[in-house]
C-alpha positions in Angstrom: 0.0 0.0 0.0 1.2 3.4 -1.2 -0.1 6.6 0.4 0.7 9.6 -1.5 2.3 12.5 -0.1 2.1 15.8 -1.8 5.7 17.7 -0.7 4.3 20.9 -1.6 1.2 21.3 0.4 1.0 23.5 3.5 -0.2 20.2 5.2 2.6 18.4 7.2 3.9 15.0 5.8 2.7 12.9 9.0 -1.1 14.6 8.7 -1.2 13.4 5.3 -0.6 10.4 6.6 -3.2 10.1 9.4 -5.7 11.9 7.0 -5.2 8.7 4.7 -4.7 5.9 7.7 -8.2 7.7 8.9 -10.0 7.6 5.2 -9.0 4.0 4.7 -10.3 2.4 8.3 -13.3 4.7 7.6 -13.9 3.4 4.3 -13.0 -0.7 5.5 -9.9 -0.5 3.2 -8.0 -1.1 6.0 -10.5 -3.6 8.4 -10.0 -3.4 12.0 -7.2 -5.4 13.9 -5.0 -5.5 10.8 -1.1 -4.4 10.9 -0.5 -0.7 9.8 1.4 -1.6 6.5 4.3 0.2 8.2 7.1 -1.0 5.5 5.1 1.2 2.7 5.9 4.2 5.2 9.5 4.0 5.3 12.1 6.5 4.4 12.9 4.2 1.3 9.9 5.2 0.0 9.4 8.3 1.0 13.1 9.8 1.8 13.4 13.2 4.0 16.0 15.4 3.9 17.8 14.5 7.4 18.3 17.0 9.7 20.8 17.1 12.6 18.0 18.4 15.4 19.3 21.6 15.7 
């Protein structure tokens, strides 16, 4: 499962993904008790410029 992420938007990267997480349950895409497909969510897929927290 792919969720897409649109870099541009005002929206922050991790509420794009909750909106999406939120829409599928809603929607029985994703049915309850079922693993969060956390490998589609990795920075492979979706790499981040790193930071160094300051």
């Amino acid at each position: 499962m792919k969720i897409p992420l649109d870099r541009q938007s005002a929206k922050p990267v991790y509420l794009q993904i909750s909106d999406r997480l939120s829409r599928l349950i809603k929607s029985g895409a994703l049915p309850p008790r079922r693993k969060t497909p956390l490998h589609s969510l990795s920075g492979r897929d979706y790499p981040c410029e790193q930071t160094d927290g300051n």
